[in-house]
N, C-alpha and C positions, 0 to 999 in steps of 0.2 A: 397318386395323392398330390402331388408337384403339379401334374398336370390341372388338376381340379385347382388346386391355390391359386394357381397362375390367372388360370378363368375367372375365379372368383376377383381378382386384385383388378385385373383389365375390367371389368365391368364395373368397380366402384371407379377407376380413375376414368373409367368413360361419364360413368355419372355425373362425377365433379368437373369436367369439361363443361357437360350439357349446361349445369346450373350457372357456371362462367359465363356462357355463352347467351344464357337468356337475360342476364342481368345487363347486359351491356347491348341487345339488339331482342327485339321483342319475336320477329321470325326467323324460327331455324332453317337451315344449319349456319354454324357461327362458323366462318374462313380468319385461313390465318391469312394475313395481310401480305400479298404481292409485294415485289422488288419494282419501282418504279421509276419516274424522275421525280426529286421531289419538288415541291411546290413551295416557290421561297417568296413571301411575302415583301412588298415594297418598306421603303424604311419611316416607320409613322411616328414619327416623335412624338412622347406622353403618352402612348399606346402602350398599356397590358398586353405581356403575352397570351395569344389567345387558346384556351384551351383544346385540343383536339383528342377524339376520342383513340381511345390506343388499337380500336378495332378498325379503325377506318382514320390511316394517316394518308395528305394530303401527298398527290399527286398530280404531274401536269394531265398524264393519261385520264385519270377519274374528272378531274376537274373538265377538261374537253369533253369527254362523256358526256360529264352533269349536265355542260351548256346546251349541248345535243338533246337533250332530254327535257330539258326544261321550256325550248322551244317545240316540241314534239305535238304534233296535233293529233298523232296515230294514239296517243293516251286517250281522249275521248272516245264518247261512244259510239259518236260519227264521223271522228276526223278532223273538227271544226272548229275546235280549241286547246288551246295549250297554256301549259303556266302563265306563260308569256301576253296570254291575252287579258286575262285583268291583273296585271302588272307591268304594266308601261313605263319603259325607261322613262321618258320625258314626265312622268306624274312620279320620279322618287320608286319606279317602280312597283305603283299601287294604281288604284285604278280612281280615274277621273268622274265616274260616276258614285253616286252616294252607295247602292246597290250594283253589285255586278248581277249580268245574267248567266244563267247556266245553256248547255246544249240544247235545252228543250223547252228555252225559255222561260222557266222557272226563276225567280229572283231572290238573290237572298236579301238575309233581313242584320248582317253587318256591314262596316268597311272594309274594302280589300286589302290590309295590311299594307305600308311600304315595307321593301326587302332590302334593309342596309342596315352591315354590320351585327348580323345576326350571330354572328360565333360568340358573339361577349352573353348574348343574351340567355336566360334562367328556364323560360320554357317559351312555347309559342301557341300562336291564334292569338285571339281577343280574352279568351278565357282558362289559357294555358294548359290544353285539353294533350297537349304533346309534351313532351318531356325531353326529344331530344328531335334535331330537324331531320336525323333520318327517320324519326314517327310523323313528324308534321311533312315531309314533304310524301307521305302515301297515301294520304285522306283526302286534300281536292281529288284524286280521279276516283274513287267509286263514291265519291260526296255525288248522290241523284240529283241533284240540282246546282251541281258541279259539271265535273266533266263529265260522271254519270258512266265509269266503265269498270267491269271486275279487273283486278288484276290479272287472272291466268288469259282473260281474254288482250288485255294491252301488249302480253306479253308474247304473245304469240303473232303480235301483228310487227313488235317490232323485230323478230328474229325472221321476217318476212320481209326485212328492208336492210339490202345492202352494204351500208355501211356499219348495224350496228352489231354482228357480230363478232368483226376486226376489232372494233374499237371495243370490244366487252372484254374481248382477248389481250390487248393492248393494257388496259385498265388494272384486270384480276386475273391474267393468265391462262384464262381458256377462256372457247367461245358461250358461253354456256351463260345464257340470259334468265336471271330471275327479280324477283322484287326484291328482294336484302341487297346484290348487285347495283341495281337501279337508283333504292334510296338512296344508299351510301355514292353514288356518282352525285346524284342531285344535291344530296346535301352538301358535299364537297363543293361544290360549284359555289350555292349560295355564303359558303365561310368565306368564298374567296372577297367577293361583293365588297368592297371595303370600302368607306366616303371618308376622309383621311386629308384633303386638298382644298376647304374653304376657306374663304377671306377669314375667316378667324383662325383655323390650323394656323396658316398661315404669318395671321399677325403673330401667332403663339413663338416661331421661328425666325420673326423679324423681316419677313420679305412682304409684309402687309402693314396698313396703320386704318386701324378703326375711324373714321370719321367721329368727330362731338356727338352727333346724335346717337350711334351706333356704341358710344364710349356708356352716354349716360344708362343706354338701352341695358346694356353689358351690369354696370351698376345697379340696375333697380331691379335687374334679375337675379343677381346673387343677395339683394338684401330682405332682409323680414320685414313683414308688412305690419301697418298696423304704428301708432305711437309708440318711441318717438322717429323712427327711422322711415316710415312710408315708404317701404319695398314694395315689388311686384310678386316677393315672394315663390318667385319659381325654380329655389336650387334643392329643396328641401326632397321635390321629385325628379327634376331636371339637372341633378348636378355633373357640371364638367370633369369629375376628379379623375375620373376612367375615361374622360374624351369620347362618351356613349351621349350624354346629354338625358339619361333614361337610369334609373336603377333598376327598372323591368319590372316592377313586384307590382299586385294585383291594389288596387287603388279607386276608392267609388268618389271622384273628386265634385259631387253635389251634382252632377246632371238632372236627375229625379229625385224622387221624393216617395216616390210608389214606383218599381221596379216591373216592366214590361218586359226584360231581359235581365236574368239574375245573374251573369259573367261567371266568377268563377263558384259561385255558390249554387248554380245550378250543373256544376260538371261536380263537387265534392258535397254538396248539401252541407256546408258547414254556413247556418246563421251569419258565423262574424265578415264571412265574404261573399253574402249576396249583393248582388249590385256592383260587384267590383270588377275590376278589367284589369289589362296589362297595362302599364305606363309606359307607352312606345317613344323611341328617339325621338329626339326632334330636328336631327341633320337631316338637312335638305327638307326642312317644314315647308319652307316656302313653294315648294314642286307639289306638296302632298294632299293638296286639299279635295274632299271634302274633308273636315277634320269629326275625332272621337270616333267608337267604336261604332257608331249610327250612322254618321256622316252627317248631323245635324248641322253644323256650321260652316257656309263657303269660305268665309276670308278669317282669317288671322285674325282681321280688326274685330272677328265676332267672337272669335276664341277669349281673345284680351277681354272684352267685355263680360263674355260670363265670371273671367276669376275677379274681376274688380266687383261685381256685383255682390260676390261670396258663393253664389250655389247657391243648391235649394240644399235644408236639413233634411236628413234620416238617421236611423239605427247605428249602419256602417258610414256614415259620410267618415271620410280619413280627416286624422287629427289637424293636420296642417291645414286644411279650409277651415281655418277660424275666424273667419270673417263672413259666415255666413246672415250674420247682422251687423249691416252698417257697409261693408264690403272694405274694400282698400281703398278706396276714395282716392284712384289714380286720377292725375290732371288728363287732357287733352294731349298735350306735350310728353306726357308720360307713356301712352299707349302708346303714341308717334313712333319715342325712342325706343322701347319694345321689341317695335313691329322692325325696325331697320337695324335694329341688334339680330333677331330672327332671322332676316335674310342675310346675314354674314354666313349663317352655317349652311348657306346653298353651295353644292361641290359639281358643278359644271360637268367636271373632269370625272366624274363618279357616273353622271347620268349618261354622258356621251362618249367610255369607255366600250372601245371595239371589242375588249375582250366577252363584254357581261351583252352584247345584241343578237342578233338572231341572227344563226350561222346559215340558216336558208332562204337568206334575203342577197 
């Protein structure tokens, strides 16, 4: 009878493992977390601690991994691309064209995201179709007009190279390669990604001083637009409180008017957020261009001109473009200051970090 109980009791507490285990990582099996080194963040003044998942704590092992990984062209279908290639340090980590191309030449039809300072952020893509980056970092490679490759095939090509089963071992304590393994390396990598070091961190700590124009720029970005204060109006989505520049949330800030791409209303069909996108950082804007989730605008100066304009109205346009009649009626002088407020939050030291380049170059 004891014995029967006992069976009985181990297979509900297995059960309530399982359900543990899916709720924090979407594929099974759920590991308990390796002894590693840990991974201790540089010291970012006004930085939130950032949250890290309790299933997947930071490590140097993992984090080498991830970079490993993340440069990896053996994830494609042919070999001939990797994270790495529509995400270019020197573009902010995003990709300098409006469109990336895929393996097979196939083109998508968003911007390539920049990848900075992603651990703060709520979900990810354009239409927050991931919930956490060890889900967003498994969809570029069997994305077909991605890297275009199954996982049990990637994965078998990398336990066929060298170094990555020392380092799978090193990471998670055996060599034993899978995709739950692999996210959690990659994602880890990208938490590390941190831009933390521009002219404005900086002024923040007193080892910087804003220029006049860069001062007023600063000004018209934290004020509201519109009589009597004639702001730029940009903190309501871009505020610095968290030092993200982004509050991440899905946002239709008037691009269209009739919706060719519904953001995140075509991943949840909910009405009140068609036409909406994530509201990405804006450090290191200046590296980042094409800009919005289309790539519709090259420069800055075109950015500034659609919010002065107001947007076009719809359904969803978000409440804070109130000024889609009449716009802000920014001066010349005003866009200037703006645009040289804007490139204070360029971080040099972010894009040209040895740590986050390609370990097989």
């Amino acid at each position: 009878m004891n014995r029967y109980r006992n069976t009985f009791l181990a297979a509900i507490l297995i059960g309530i493992l399982a359900i543990g285990c899916r709720k924090e990582f979407a594929e099974p099996p759920c590991e308990t977390p390796v002894s590693g080194t840990p991974y201790v963040f540089p010291t970012m003044p006004f930085f939130p601690e950032m949250d890290i998942p309790e299933n997947n704590p930071l490590t140097q092992e993992k984090v080498e991994l991830g970079r490993h990984l993340f440069w990896e062209k053996a994830l494609s279908g042919n070999n001939t691309m990797s994270c790495g290639t529509c995400h270019l340090p020197t573009n902010n980590f995003s990709d300098p064209a409006q469109f990336s191309t895929g393996i097979n030449g196939e083109i998508g039809n968003r911007q390539a995201m920049a990848l900075v300072n992603l651990g703060w952020a709520n979900d990810f893509f354009w239409d927050g179709r991931a919930l956490t980056l060890e889900d967003q970092v498994i969809q570029p490679v069997t994305n077909p007009i991605e890297m275009a490759q199954e996982w049990p095939e990637a994965l078998e090509e990398l336990a066929a190279i060298d170094i990555y089963p020392p380092m799978f071992e090193a990471a998670f304590g055996s060599p034993e390669i899978t995709q739950t393994r692999a996210a959690k390396a990659m994602a880890s990598f990208l938490r590390t990604m941190v831009s933390y070091q521009s002219k404005f961190d900086l002024s923040r700590i007193g080892m910087a001083q804003l220029s006049e124009s860069e001062q007023r720029g600063l000004d018209l970005f934290q004020r509201e637009g519109g009589d009597p204060l004639y702001g730029a109006d940009c903190f309501h989505c871009h505020g610095f409180g968290a030092m993200q520049f982004s509050d991440y949330l899905p946002r239709n800030n008037g691009l269209d008017s009739i919706f060719t791409d519904l953001g995140y209303g075509g991943i949840s069909g909910d009405p009140l957020l068609m036409g909406k996108f994530k509201t990405p950082s804006l450090r290191n804007v200046e590296l980042s261009a094409p800009y919005m989730h289309d790539g519709r605008f090259n420069t800055l100066e075109e950015v500034i001109e659609h919010y002065n304009s107001g947007g076009l109205p719809s359904p969803t346009i978000d409440p804070f473009m109130k000024y889609t009649d009449g716009g802000l009626t920014l001066t010349d002088m005003d866009k200037e200051d703006l645009v040289n407020f804007l490139k204070t939050l360029t971080d040099t030291a972010y894009v040209n970090n040895p740590a986050y380049q390609d370990p097989f170059n």
